[in-house]
N, C-alpha and C positions, 0 to 999 in steps of 0.2 A: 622497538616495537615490531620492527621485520627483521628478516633476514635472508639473505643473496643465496640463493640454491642454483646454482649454474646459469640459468637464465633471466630467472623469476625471480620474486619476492616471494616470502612467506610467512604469514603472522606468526609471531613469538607468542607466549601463553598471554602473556601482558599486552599484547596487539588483540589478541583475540578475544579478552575481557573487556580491554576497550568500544572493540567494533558493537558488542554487545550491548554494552550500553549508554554506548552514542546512539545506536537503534533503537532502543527502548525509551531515551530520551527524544528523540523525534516522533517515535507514535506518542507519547503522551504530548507534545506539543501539539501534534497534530488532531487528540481529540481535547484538547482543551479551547479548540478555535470556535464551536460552536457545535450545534448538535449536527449527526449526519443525515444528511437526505434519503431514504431506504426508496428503493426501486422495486415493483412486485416484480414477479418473476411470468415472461410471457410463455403458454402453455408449450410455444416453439424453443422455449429456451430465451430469449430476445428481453428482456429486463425495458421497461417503459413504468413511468410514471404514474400511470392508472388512471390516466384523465381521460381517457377512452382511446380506442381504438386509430392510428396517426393517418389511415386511409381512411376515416370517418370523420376526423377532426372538421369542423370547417372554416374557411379560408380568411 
């Protein structure tokens, strides 16, 4: 699945198919755990929640 190039490893075709879809088997494990939590996007860039503003929150 690798193979020794002077220093390094380096995937073989069949390493590189593999890593594929071990990958693609890990996202799909990972949306089958539940549904995902969507964050709105703050006008700053800053992603929150939308339950209002966290200097407004209170305590």
């Amino acid at each position: 699945m690798v193979e020794l190039e002077q220093d390094y490893l380096v995937l073989t075709l069949a390493g590189s198919f593999w890593a594929v879809t071990l990958a693609q088997g890990a996202i799909e494990a990972i949306n089958t755990l539940g549904p995902r939590k969507t964050m709105s996007t703050h006008p700053h860039g800053h992603g929150h929640s939308g339950k209002g503003h966290p200097a407004k929150m209170a305590s």
